[in-house]
C-alpha positions as CSV (number, residue, x, y, z in Angstrom):
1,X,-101.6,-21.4,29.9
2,X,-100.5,-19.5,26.6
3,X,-97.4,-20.7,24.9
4,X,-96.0,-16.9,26.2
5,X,-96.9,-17.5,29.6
6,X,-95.2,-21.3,29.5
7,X,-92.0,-19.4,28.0
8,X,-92.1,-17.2,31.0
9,X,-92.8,-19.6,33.2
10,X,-89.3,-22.1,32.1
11,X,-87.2,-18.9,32.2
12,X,-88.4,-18.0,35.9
13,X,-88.6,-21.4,37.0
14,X,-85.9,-22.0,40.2
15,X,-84.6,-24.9,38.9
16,X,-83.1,-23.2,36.3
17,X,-81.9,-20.2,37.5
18,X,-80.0,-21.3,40.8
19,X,-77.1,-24.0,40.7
20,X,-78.2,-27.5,42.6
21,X,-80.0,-29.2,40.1
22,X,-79.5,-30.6,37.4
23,X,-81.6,-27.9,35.5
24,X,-79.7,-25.4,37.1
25,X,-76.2,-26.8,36.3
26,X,-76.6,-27.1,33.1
27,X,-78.0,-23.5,32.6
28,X,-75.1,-22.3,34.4
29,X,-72.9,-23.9,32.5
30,X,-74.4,-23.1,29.5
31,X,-74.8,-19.4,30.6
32,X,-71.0,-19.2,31.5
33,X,-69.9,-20.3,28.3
34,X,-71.9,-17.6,26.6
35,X,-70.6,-15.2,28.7
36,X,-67.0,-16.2,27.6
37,X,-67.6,-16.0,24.3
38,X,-69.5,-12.4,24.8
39,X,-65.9,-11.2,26.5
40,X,-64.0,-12.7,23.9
41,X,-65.8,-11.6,20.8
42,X,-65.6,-8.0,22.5
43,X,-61.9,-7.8,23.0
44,X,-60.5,-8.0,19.2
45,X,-60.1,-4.4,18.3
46,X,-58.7,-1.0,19.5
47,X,-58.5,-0.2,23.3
48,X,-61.7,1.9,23.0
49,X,-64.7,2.1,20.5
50,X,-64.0,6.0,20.8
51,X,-68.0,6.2,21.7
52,X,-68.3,9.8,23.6
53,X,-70.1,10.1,26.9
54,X,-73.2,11.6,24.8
55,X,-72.9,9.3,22.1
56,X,-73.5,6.4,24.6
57,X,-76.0,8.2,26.2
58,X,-77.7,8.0,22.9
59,X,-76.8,4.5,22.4
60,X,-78.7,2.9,26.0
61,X,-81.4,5.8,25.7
62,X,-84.3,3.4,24.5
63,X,-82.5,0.2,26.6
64,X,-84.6,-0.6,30.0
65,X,-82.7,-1.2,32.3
66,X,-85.5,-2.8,34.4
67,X,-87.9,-4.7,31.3
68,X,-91.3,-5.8,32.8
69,X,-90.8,-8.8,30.8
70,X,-87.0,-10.8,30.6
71,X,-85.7,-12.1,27.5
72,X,-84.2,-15.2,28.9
73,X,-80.4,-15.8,29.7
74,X,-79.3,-16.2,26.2
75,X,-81.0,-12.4,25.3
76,X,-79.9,-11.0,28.2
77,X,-76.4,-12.0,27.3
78,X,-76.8,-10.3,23.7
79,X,-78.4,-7.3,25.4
80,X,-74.6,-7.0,27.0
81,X,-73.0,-7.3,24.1
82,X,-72.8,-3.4,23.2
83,X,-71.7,-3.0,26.8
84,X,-69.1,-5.0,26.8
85,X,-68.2,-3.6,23.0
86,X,-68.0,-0.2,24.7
87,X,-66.1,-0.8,27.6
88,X,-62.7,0.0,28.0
89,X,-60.6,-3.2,26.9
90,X,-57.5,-3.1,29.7
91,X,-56.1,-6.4,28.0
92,X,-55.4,-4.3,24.9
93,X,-51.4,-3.1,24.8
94,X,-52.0,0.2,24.3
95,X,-54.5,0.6,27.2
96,X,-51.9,2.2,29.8
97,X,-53.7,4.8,31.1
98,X,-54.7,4.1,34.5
99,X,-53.7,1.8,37.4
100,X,-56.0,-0.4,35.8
101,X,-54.3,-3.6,35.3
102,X,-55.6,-6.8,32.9
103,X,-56.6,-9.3,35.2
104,X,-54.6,-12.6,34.7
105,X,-56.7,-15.8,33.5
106,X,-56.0,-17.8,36.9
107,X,-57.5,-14.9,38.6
108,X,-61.0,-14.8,36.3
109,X,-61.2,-18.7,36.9
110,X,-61.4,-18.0,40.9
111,X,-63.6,-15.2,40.4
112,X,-66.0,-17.1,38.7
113,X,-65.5,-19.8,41.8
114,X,-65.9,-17.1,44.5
115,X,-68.9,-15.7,42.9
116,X,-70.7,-18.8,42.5
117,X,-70.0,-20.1,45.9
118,X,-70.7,-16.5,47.4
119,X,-69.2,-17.0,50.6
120,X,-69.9,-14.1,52.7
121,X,-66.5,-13.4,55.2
122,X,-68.4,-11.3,57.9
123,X,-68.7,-14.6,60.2
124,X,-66.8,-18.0,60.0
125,X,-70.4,-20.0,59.7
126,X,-71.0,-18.6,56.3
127,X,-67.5,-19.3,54.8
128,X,-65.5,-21.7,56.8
129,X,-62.9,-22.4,54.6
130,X,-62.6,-19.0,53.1
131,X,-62.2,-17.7,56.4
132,X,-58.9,-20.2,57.1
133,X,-57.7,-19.1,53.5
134,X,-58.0,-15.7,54.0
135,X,-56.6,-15.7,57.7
136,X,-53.4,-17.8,56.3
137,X,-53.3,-15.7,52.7
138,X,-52.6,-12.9,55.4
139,X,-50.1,-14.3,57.0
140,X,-48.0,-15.1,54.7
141,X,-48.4,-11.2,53.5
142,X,-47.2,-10.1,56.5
143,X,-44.4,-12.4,56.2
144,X,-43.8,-11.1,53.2
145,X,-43.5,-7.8,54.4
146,X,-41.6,-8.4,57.5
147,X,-43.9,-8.6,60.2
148,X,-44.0,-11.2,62.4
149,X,-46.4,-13.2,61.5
150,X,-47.7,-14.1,65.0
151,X,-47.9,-10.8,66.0
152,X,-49.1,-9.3,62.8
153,X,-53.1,-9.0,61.7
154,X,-54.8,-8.0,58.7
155,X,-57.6,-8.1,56.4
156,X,-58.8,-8.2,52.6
157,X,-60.5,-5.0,51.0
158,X,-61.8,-3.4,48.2
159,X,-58.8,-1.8,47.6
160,X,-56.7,0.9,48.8
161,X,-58.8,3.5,49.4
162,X,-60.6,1.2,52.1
163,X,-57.0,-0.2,53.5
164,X,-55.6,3.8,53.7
165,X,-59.1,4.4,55.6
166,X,-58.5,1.5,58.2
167,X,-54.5,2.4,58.9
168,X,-55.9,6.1,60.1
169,X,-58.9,4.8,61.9
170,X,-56.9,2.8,63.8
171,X,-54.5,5.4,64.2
172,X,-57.0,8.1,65.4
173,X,-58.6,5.4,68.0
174,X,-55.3,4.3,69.3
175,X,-53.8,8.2,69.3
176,X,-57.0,9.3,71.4
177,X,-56.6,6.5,73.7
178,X,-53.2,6.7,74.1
179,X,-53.1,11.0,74.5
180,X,-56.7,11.7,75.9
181,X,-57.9,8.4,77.3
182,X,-61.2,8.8,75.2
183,X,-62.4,5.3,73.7
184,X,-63.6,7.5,70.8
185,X,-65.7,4.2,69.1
186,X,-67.8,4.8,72.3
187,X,-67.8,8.3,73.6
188,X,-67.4,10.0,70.0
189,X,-64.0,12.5,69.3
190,X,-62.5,14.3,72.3
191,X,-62.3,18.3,72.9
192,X,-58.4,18.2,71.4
193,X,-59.5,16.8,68.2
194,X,-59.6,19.6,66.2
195,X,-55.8,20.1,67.0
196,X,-55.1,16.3,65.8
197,X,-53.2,16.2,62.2
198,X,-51.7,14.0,59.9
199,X,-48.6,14.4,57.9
200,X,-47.8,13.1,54.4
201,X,-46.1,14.4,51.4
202,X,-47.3,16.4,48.6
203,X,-47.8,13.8,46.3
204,X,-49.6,11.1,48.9
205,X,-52.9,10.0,47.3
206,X,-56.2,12.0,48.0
207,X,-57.6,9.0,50.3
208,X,-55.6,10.7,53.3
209,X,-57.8,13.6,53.2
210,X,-61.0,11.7,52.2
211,X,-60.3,9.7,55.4
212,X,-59.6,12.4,57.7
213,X,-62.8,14.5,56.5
214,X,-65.2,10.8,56.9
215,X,-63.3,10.5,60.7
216,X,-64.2,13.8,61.7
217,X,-61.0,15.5,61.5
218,X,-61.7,17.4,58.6
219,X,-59.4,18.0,55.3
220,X,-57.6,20.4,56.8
221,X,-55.9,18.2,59.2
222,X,-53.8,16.6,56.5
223,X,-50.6,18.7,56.6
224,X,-48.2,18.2,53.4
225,X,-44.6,17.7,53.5
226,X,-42.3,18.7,50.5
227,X,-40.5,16.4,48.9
228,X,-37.3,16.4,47.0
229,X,-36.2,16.4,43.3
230,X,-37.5,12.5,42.6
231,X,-41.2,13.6,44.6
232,X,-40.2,11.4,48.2
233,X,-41.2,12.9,51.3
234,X,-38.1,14.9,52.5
235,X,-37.2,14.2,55.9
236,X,-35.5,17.6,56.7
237,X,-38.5,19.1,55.2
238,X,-41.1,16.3,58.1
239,X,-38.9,17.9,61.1
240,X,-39.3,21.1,60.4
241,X,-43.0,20.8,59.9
242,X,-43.6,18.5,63.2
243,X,-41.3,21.8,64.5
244,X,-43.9,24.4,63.2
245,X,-47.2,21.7,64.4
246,X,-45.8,21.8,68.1
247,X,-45.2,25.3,68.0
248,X,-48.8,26.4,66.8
249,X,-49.8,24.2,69.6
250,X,-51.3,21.3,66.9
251,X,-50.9,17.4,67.6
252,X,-49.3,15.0,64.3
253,X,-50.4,12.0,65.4
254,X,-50.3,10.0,62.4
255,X,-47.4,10.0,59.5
256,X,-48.6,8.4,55.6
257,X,-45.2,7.5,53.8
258,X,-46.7,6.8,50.1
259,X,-44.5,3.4,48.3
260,X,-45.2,4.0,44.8
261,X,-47.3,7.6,44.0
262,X,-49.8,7.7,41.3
263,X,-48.1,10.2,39.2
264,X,-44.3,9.0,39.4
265,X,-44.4,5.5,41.3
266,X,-42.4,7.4,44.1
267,X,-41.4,5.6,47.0
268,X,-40.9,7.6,50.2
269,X,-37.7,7.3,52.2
270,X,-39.1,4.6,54.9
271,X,-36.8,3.8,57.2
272,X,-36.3,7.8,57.4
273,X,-39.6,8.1,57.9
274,X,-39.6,5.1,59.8
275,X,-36.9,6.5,62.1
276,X,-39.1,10.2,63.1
277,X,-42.6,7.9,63.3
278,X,-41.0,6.4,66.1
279,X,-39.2,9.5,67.8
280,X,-42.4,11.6,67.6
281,X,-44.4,8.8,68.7
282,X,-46.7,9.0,65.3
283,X,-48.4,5.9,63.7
284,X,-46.5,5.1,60.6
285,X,-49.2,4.1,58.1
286,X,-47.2,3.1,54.6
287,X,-49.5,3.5,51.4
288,X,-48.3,0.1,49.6
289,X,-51.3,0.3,47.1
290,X,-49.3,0.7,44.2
291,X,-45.8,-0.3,44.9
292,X,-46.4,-2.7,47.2
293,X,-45.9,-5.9,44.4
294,X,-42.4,-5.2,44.7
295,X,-42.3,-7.4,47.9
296,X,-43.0,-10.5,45.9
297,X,-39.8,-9.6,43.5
298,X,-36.0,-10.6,44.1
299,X,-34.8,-7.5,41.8
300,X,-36.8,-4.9,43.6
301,X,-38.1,-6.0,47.1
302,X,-35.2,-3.5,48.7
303,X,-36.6,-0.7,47.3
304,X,-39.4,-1.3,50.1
305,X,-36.7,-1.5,52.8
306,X,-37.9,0.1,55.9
307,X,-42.1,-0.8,55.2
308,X,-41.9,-3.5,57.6
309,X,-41.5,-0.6,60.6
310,X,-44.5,1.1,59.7
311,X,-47.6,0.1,62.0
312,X,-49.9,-0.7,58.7
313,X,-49.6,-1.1,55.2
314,X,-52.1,-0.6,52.5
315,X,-51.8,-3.4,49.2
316,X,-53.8,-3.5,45.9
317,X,-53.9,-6.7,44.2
318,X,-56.1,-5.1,41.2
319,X,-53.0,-3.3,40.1
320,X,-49.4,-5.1,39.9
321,X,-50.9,-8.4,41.0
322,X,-52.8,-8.7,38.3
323,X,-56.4,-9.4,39.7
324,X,-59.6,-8.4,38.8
325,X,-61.2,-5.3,41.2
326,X,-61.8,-5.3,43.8
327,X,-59.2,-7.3,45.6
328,X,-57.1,-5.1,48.3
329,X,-55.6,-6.3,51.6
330,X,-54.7,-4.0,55.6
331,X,-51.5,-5.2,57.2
332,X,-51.4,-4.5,60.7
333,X,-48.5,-5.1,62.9
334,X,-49.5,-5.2,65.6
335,X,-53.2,-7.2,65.4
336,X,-53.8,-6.3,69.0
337,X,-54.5,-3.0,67.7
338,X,-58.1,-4.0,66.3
339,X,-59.3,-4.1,70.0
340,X,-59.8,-0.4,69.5
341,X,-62.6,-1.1,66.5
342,X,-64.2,-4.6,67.7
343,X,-67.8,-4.9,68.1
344,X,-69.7,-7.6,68.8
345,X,-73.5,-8.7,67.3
346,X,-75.4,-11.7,68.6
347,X,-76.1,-13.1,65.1
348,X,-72.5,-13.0,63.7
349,X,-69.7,-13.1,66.6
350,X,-71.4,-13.2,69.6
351,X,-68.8,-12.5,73.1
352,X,-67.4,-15.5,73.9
353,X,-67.6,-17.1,70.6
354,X,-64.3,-19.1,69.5
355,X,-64.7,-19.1,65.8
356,X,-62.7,-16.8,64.0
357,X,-65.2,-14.3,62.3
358,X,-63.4,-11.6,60.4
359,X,-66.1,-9.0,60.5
360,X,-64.7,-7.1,63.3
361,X,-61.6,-6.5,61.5
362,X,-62.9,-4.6,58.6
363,X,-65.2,-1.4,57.8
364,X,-67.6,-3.6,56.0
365,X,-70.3,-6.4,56.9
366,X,-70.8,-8.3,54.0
367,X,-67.7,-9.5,52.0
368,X,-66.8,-11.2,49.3
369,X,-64.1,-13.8,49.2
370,X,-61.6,-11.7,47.2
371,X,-58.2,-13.6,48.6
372,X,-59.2,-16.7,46.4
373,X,-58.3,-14.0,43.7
374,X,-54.5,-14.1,44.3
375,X,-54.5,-17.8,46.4
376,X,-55.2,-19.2,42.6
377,X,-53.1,-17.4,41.2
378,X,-50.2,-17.9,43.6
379,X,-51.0,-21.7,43.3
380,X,-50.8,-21.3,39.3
381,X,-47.8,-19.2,38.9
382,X,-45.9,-18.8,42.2
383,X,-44.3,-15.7,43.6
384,X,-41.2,-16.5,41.4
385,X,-43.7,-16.2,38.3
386,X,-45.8,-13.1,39.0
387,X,-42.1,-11.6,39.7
388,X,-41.2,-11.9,36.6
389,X,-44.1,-10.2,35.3
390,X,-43.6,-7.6,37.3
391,X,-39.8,-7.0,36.6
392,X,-40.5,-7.2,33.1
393,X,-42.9,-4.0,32.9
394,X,-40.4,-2.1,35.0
395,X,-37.8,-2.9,32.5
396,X,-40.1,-2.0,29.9
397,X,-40.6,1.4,31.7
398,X,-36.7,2.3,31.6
399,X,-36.7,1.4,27.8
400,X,-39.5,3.6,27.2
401,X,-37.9,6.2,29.7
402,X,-34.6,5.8,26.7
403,X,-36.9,6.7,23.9
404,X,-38.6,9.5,24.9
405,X,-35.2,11.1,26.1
406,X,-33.8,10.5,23.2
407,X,-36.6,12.1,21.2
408,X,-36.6,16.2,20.7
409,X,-40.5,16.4,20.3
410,X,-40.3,14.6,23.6
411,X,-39.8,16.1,27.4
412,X,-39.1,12.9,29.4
413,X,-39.9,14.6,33.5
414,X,-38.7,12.2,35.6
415,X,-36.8,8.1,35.2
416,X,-39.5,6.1,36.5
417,X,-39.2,4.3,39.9
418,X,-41.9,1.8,39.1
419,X,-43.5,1.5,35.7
420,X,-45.1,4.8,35.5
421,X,-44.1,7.3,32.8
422,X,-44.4,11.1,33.0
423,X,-43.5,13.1,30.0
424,X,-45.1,16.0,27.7
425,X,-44.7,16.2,23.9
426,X,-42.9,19.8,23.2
427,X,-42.1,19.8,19.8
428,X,-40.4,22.9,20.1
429,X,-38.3,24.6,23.5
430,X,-39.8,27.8,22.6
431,X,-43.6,26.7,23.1
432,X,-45.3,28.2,26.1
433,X,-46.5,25.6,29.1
434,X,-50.0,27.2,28.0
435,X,-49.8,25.9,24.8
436,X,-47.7,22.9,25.1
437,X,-50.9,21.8,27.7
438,X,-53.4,22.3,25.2
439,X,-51.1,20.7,22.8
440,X,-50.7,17.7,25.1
441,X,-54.5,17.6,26.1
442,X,-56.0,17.7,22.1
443,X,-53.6,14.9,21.5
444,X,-54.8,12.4,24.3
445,X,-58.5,13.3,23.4
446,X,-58.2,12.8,19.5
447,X,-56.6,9.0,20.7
448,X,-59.3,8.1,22.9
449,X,-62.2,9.2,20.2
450,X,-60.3,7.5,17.5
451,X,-59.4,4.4,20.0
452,X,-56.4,4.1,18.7
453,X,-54.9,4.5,22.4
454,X,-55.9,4.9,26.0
455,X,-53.3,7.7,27.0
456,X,-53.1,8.6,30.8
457,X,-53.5,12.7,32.0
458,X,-52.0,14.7,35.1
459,X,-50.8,18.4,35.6
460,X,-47.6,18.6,36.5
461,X,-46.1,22.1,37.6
462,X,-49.5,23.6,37.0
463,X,-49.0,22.1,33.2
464,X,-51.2,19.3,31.3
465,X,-49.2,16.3,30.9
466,X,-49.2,12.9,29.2
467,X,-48.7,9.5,31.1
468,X,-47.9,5.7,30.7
469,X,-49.2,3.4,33.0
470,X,-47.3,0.2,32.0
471,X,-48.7,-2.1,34.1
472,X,-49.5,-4.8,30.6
473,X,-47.0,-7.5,30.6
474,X,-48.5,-8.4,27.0
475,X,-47.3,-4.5,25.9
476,X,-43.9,-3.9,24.2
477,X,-41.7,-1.3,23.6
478,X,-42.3,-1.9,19.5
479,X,-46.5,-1.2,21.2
480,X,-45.3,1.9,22.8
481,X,-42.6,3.1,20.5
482,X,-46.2,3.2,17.9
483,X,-48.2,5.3,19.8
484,X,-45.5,7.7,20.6
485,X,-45.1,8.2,16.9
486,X,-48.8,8.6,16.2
487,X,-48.8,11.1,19.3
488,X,-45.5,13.0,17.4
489,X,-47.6,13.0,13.8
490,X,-50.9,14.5,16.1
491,X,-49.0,16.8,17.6
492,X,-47.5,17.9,13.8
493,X,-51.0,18.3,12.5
494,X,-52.5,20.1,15.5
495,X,-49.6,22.7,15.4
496,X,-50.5,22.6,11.3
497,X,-53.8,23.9,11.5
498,X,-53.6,25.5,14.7
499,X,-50.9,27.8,13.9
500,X,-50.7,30.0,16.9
501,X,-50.2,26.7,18.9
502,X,-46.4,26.7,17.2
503,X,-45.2,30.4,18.8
């Protein structure tokens, strides 16, 4: 055997590539504080390298991505390096683009734990514990928002996009069975589908039509409601269109109210909405990815008054909570209601089996143990302590709300309701929304390339706009009150040398 093939041999050899010996522990050990420093070393800096999308193509052009020969875990780890260098740094300040939170250190600690132990959640023999942690983690959620506890159900996720798909499958399997009889998991969508519709408001995130279309309703059977000067869901505006459904001869069977919008952080009128679910005999799914952290806060909890009537909720924890993604939980009410999507396999939850296996409450098989995310960090901080975090970037979001109104160049379009800011730079009244979008657009691109700042985007009255995302306990309004003056001197030298931009 050559010295090469020896090398080859050690790097590939089981004992040191799988925890359970003591080769294997202390590679892993070893590995994981490589990888710490790799994270650490990458997140000094601006929130961005500024790297293009073609630039970076350049960069990984030569890398493979799938080597014939490995460089052992040490050059593997270097080979990540420029990854990591490259990646958007979402612990940095003035990255408040996105609902793209920094994960909290309590939270990376379990997620090492639950990726090590890799505890699959589809059946209670491969993750015994986890299962009981995750059945009591939701629980306590629906305690939390006001279901009873016995009665209520629910189930971790990727994130909201998967919990807003579960609240109107459940919907659609309960409304056919309730209206047509059809047990649609078994005999497929009945002939009155196509008149079937759900309503939400103009604002409700896209997953409501991405569910409809994947359960066979199509897009078109999302119906939007106006809303009203602050972007809620106006309840004059619901009755008149559950008026016009039933006079066309269509079938709402299913109302979204949205508690906390992407744009705005707009929280619908619940109990309103609450109020006509019930009249109308609609399942009242609540979109709590976003706002949904306000439950765990004295201060702001009422602003979610009425969520506890819907029949599910959709939560994020990769947002306000503070956990890395994925990590997303489905409330149910009512958990009787999953007897309209069980299913039983011999291998994992065979009829008759007494241990509680989770797989027939979700969309997915395998699962990972995502509720260790926030059970650490609930253990570490308590509710009291992730409140606080929370409260302080809403405060944050009013101060920064007081600055930009205060500012001429500035056009402040709404008081936040959560810790989302919406707001356009317009040095002058007399600029066209034309050119005050290109104005607004150049500016967020030159910050990106530069890195100096990751600025959020979204069109607003059909006009490009600029927005905070102030999810970052660790940002301050001194942070903020920076970039809004290197966004003021952009927007100075873009009108400068783009003259016409200035009529």
């Amino acid at each position: 055997m050559t010295p090469m093939e020896r090398e080859r041999d050690e790097r590939t050899s089981p004992k040191s590539l799988f925890i359970g010996s003591d080769e294997g522990d202390d590679a892993y050990r070893t590995a994981m504080n490589r990888a710490v420093d790799a994270v650490l070393d990458s997140s000094d800096g601006d929130p961005y390298s500024g790297q293009s999308p073609a630039s970076l193509r350049d960069r990984f052009a030569d890398e493979r991505m799938i080597p014939e020969e490995g460089v052992g875990m040490e050059g593997a780890i270097e080979a990540a390096a420029p990854i990591l260098g490259n990646s958007v740094r979402v612990e940095n300040p003035t990255c408040f683009a996105h609902l793209h939170c920094p994960p909290m250190i309590p939270s990376l600690a379990a997620e090492a734990m639950l990726s090590a132990t890799n505890q699959s959640m589809d059946s209670w023999d491969q993750s015994p514990a986890a299962t009981t942690v995750e059945t009591q983690m939701v629980e306590e959620l629906c305690s939390l928002f006001g279901y009873d506890a016995d009665a209520g159900d629910g189930v971790f996720t990727s994130g909201g996009t998967q919990s807003n798909f579960l609240g109107l499958l459940l919907a659609r399997e309960w409304f056919a069975k309730e209206r047509f009889g059809t047990d649609v998991q078994r005999s497929g969508l009945p002939p009155r589908a196509k008149a079937m519709r759900i309503l939400c408001s103009e604002e409700t995130h896209f997953t409501a039509e991405q569910a409809a279309a994947h359960l066979g309703l199509g897009e078109n059977a999302v119906v939007t409601v106006e809303t009203d000067d602050d972007r809620r869901m106006s309840p004059d505006a619901l009755d008149r269109t559950v008026a016009q459904l039933h006079e066309r001869e269509l079938i709402p069977f299913a109302l979204v109210g949205t508690a906390g919008t992407t744009d705005f952080g707009s929280i619908d009128p619940l109990p309103e909405l609450a109020e006509r679910a019930e009249e109308h005999d609609l399942w009242f799914h609540v979109d709590a990815a976003y706002g949904g952290a306000l439950a765990a806060s004295d201060r702001h909890r009422e602003r979610l008054a009425g969520i506890e009537r819907a029949d599910s909720i959709s939560v994020d924890f990769h947002k306000l909570f503070y956990q890395p993604i994925s990590c997303g939980a489905f409330l149910l009410r009512d958990g009787s209601q999953y007897e309209h999507i069980a299913r039983n396999a011999s291998y994992l939850n065979p009829a008759g089996d007494n241990a509680p296996n989770l797989v027939a409450k979700s969309t997915q098989t395998t699962r990972r143990f995502d509720a260790l995310k926030p059970f650490v960090t609930f253990q570490a901080l308590g509710r009291d302590g992730l409140a606080t975090l929370i409260d302080g970037t809403i405060d944050l979001a009013e101060d920064v709300a007081s600055l930009l109104a205060d500012d001429e160049a500035f056009e402040l379009l709404a008081e936040p309701t959560l810790n989302a800011v919406v707001f356009r730079y317009r040095p002058t009244e007399n600029l066209s929304d034309e050119r005050v979008g290109w104005l607004n657009e150049a500016i967020r691109e030159s910050l990106l390339r530069e890195g100096t700042a990751v600025v959020a985007r979204t069109t607003v009255d059909g006009v490009p706009t600029l927005k905070f995302t102030l999810l970052n306990p660790r940002t301050t309004l001194d942070d903020v009150a920076e970039v809004l003056d290197t966004i003021s001197k952009r927007g100075d030298s873009l009108c400068a040398v783009s003259p016409e931009v200035s009529r």
